[in-house]
N, C-alpha and C positions, 0 to 999 in steps of 0.2 A: 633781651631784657625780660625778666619775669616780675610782674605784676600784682599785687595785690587789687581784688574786687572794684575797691574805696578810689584805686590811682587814677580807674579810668570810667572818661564818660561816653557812655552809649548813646545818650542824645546827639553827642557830636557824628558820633557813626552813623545812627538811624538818618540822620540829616543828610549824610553821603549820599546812601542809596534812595533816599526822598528824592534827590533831587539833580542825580547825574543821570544825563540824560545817556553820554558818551558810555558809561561805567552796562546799562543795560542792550544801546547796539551792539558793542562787541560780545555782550553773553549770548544775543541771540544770533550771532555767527559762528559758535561752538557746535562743530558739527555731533549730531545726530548717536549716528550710529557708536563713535567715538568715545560719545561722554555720555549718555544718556542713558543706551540701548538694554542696558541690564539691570537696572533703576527701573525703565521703563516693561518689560518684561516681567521683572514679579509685581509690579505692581497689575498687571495685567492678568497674570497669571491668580492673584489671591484676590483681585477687587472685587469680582462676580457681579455687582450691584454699582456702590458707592464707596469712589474713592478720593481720599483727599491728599494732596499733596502740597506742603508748607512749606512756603519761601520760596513758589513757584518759579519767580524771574517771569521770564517773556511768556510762558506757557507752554514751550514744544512738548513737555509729556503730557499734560491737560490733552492737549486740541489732539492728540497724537490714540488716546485713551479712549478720550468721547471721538473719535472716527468709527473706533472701532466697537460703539453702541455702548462704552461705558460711563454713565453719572460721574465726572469726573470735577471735583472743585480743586479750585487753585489759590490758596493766601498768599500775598505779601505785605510787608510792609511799605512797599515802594508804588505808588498811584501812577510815575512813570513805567513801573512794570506791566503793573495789572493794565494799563491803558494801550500799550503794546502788545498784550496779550489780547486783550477783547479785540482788535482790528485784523489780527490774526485768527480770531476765532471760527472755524467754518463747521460747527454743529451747535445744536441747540442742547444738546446733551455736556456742554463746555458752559462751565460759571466762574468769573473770578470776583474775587471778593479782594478791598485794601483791607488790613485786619492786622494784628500781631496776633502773633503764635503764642504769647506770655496771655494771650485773654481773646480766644476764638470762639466765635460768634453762633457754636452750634449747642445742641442737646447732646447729654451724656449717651454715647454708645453708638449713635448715627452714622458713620463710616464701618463699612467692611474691612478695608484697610487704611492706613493714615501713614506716608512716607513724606523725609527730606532727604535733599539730597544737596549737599556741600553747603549747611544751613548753620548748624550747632557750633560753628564753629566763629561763628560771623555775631553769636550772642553774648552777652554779659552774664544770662544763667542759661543754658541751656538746659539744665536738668528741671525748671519750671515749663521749656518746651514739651517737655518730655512729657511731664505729668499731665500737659492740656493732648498730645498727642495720645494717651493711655487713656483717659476720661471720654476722648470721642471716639476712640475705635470700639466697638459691637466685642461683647464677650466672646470669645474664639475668634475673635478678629486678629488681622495682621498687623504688626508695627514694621516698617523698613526705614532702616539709617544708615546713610549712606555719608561718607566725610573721609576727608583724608587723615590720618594719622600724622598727626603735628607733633606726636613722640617720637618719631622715627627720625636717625640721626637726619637724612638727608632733607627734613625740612628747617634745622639751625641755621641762625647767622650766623656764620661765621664757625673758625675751629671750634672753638671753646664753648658755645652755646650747643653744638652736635654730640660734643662729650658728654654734656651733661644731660642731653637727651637721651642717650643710649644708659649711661647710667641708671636714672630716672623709670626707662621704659624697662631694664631689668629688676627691678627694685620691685615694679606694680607686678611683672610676670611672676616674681617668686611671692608675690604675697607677702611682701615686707612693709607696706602700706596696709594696715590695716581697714582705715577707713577711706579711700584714695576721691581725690575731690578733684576737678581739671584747675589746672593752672590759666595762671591768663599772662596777654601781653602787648606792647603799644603796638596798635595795628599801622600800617603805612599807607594811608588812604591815595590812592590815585587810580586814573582809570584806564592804565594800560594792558595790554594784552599780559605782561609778563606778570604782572602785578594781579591778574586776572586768573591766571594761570598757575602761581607758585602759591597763594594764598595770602599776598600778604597783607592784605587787609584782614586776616583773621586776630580774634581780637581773644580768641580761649585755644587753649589748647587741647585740643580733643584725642584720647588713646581709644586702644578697643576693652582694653581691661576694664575701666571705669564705665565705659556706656554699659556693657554686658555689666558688671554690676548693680547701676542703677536701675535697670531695665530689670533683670533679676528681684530686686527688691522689691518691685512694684507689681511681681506678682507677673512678669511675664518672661516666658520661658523662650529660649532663643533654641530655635530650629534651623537657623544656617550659619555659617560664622565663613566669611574670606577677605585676604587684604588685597582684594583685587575687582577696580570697580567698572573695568571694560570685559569685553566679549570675547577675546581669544583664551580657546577651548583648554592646548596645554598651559598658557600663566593659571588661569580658572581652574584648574585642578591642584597645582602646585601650592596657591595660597589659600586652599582651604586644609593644610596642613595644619597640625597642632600649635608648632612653632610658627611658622611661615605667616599665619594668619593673625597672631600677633605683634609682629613685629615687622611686618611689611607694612609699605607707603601708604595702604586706603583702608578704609573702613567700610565691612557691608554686612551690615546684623541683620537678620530678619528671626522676630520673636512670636509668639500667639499670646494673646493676654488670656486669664486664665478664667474660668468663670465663676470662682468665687473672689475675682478682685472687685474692689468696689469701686 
């Protein structure tokens, strides 16, 4: 079912993850290397300094970052997160912060880099994430977004809704959207592992054509592009293919903002 803006309410969402306690145990039993490790890697590899990362969950890239001597902040909107995260925390080089990403708490520029990872997808606008993620990263700094492709047929319910994804995700590839804006949809709140796992609490529907877009507009230029957001070396090569990287299951952009964006 696709959505118009107005149908659905985020409050009721943000109140999910407010307040399910079960919804953040099972994220921080997603193992590591698995889901994390290449999310966690450039952001290691660009932070140098100071890095932030939105919509942290429990923390394991934060504490994992700041081990390894980097200033690493972590947002969420969830104070059951962030409070699992700080008990977790074993460097003093680890901060987290409750906050929304729609109005983060820092000075323009202050991040080295600024990543999420499986966030944009969980929001009402994510393109006002975007803009507070480009406003705090440092000129020549890095943006990383990280999300699965919810155009790709195999995230539909159902026949008929996969039709219309693939439809839809050919339509943005050829450029027949002129001005391509994400769609949205009723999220299925519960806190099970599958539910955890397949996204479906996601409540927009996030492509790669549109974030490289937006991101594009704002003045920042993307220097990685693959639909593939774990570590094996041959998938890793195959979707950073032209085709392959738009039209595969995940989304992984990494852009430099420019230094005459303001």
């Amino acid at each position: 079912m696709i959505l118009c803006r107005e149908d659905l309410d985020e409050k009721e969402l943000q109140l999910f993850y407010k307040s399910n306690l079960a919804y953040f145990i099972r994220l921080g039993k997603k193992g590591f290397e698995e889901w994390f490790s290449k999310y966690y890697n450039h952001l290691k590899a660009f932070g140098r300094m100071r890095v932030l990362d939105v919509g942290c969950g429990v923390g394991q890239v934060v504490n994992k970052l700041a081990d390894e001597g980097i200033m690493a902040v972590g947002i969420d909107i969830s104070p059951i997160g962030v409070r699992i995260a700080n008990k977790s925390r074993s460097s003093r080089n680890a901060n987290f912060i409750v906050a929304s990403c729609y109005n983060m708490p820092f000075r323009d520029g202050v991040f080295d880099t600024v990543g999420c990872f499986d966030v944009l997808e969980h929001l009402n606008n994510p393109e006002l994430c975007i803009d507070e993620m480009t406003r705090t990263v440092s000129k020549d700094g890095n943006i990383i977004i990280a999300s699965p492709n919810l155009l790709c047929p195999v995230y539909g319910r159902g026949f008929w809704d996969k039709i219309r994804n693939a439809k839809e995700l050919i339509c943005r590839l050829l450029g027949l959207r002129k001005n391509p804006r994400f769609e949205h949809r009723k999220p299925i709140l519960n806190e099970s592992i599958e539910s955890l796992n397949h996204d479906f609490d996601a409540i927009t529907i996030i492509d790669p054509i549109t974030v490289k877009s937006i991101l594009t507009k704002k003045g920042v230029k993307i220097t990685y592009r693959s639909s593939y957001l774990g570590s094996r070396r041959i998938i890793e090569l195959l979707s950073k293919l032209p085709l392959l990287r738009s039209i595969g299951g995940g989304i992984f952009i990494v852009g430099r903002k420019s230094r005459s964006t303001h």
